[in-house]
N, C-alpha and C positions, 0 to 999 in steps of 0.2 A: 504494500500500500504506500509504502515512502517514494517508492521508487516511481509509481505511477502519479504522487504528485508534485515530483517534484521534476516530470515529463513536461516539455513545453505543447503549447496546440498543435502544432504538425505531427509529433510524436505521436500525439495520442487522437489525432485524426482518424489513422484506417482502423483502428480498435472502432472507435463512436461510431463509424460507418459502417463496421460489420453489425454492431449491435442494431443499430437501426434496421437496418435490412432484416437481419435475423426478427429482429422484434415484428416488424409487417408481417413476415411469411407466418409468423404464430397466431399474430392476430387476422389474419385471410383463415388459416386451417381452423382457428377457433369460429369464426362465426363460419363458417361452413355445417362442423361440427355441432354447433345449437342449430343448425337449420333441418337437420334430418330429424326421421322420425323417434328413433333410439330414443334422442337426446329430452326430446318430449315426455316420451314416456316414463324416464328418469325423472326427470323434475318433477313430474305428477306424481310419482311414488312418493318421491321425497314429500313433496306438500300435505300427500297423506298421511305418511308417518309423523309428519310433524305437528300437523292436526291430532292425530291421536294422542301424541305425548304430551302436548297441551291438557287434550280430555283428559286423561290420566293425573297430569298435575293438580289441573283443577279440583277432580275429585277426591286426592289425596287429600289436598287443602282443606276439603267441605268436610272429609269425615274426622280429619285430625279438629279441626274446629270444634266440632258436633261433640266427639270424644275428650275434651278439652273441657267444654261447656258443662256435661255430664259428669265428669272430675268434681268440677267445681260444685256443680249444685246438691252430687253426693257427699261432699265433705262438709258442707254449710256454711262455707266461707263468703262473704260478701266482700264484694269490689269499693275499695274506695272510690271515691268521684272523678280521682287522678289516674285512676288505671287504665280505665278504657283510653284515653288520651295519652301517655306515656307506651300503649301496646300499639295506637294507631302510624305511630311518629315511623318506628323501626320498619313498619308493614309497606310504607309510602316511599318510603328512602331504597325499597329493597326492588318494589315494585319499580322505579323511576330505574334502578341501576340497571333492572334486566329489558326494560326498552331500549337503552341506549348500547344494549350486545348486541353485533350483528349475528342474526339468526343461520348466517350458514356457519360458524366456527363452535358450535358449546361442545370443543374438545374433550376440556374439563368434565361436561358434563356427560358426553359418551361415555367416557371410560367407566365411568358410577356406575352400578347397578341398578334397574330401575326400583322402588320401593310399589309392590304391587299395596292396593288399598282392601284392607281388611273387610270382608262383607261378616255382616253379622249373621250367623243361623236365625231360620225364623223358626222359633219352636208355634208347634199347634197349638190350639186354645185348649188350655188345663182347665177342668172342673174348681173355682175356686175351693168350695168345700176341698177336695182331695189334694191339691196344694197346699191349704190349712194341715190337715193331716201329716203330708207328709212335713210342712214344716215344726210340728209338735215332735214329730220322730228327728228329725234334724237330718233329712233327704230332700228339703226344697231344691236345692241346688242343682244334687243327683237327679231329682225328677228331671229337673227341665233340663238338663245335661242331656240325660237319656232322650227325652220328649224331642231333643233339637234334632236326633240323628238321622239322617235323612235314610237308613234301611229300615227304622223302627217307626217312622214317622210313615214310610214307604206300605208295615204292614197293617197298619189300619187298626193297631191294640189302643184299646181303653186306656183313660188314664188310670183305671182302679186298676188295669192288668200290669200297665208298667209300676205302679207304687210297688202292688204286691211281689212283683219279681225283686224289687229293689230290697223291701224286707228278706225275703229268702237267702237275697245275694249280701245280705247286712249293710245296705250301702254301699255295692261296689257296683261304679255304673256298667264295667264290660260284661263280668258274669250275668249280669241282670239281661245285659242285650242278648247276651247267647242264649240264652234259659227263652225269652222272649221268642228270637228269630230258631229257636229250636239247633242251635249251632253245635 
C-alpha cells in the first residue's frame, strides 16, 4: 500500500484503467444476471423467507409478551407508573436500530439458531367438580398434564377415567396414560 501511494498518476494509470474496464464487464454480467428468470425466482424465495422470519419474530414477541404479562399477574406484582415508560424507551431505541440494518446482510443473525415459539397444549374441558377432586388428592396438575396429551385426548376417556387411572398410577402421569391407552 506504500508503494502504491507513493506511485505518481501515470504509474498508477493502467492499474485504474484495468479496474474500470474490469469493473463494467461485472457490472454488464450482473444486470444481465438479475434479468433472467433464475435470478427472479431467487429473490422471490428470499422475500419469502424473509416474510416468514418476520412472522416468526413477531410471534415470538407476542407470546414472550403474553408469557411475561402472565408472570407478572401470577406473582401479584404491580407496575409502578414509571415502568411501563422506562420498558417502552429500550423497545423504540431497538426497534429504530433494526430499520436502519440493511435487510440483505443479518449475518449475525443467520448464524443464530432460530428460537421456535412455544405453543401451548390445549387440554379439553375438565369437569370442574373432578378437577376439585382431583385437586383435594393433589393431581390437578397431573390431570391436566394427562388431559393435554394429545393420544389421551385422541381417545375420547372421561375425565373420571383419566383421575381414576391417575389414583391407581398414585400420581404418575405416564403409567396413568399407558393403563388409559391400554399400553
Amino acid at each position: 500500500s506504500e508503494m502504491w501511494k507513493a506511485a505518481s498518476a501515470e504509474e498508477k494509470a493502467p492499474y485504474e484503467d484495468q479496474h474500470r474496464k474490469e469493473h463494467a464487464d461485472f457490472v454488464e454480467k450482473q444486470k444481465a444476471w438479475q434479468a433472467t428468470p433464475e435470478f427472479a425466482e431467487i429473490e422471490k424465495a428470499e422475500k419469502a423467507q424473509e416474510e416468514k422470519r418476520k412472522a416468526a419474530e413477531a410471534e415470538q414477541k407476542t407470546a414472550e409478551a403474553k408469557e411475561k404479562a402472565e408472570k407478572e399477574a401470577k406473582s401479584g406484582k404491580k407496575r409502578s407508573r414509571s415502568a411501563p415508560a422506562a420498558e417502552s424507551t429500550p423497545t423504540k431505541a431497538k426497534e429504530t436500530k433494526e430499520k436502519k440494518t440493511p435487510q440483505s446482510a443479518p449475518a449475525s443473525d443467520s448464524k443464530r439458531p432460530k428460537k421456535v415459539a412455544r405453543t401451548d397444549p390445549v387440554a379439553p374441558h375438565l369437569d370442574a367438580e373432578i378437577v376439585a377432586e382431583a385437586a383435594k388428592l393433589g393431581y390437578e396438575g397431573a390431570l391436566k398434564n394427562l388431559a393435554g396429551r394429545a393420544e389421551v385426548a385422541a381417545s375420547g376417556k372421561s375425565a373420571r377415567a383419566l383421575l381414576d387411572a391417575l389414583r391407581e398410577s398414585k400420581g404418575l402421569v405416564n403409567p396413568a396414560k399407558r393403563a388409559l391407552l391400554g399400553l
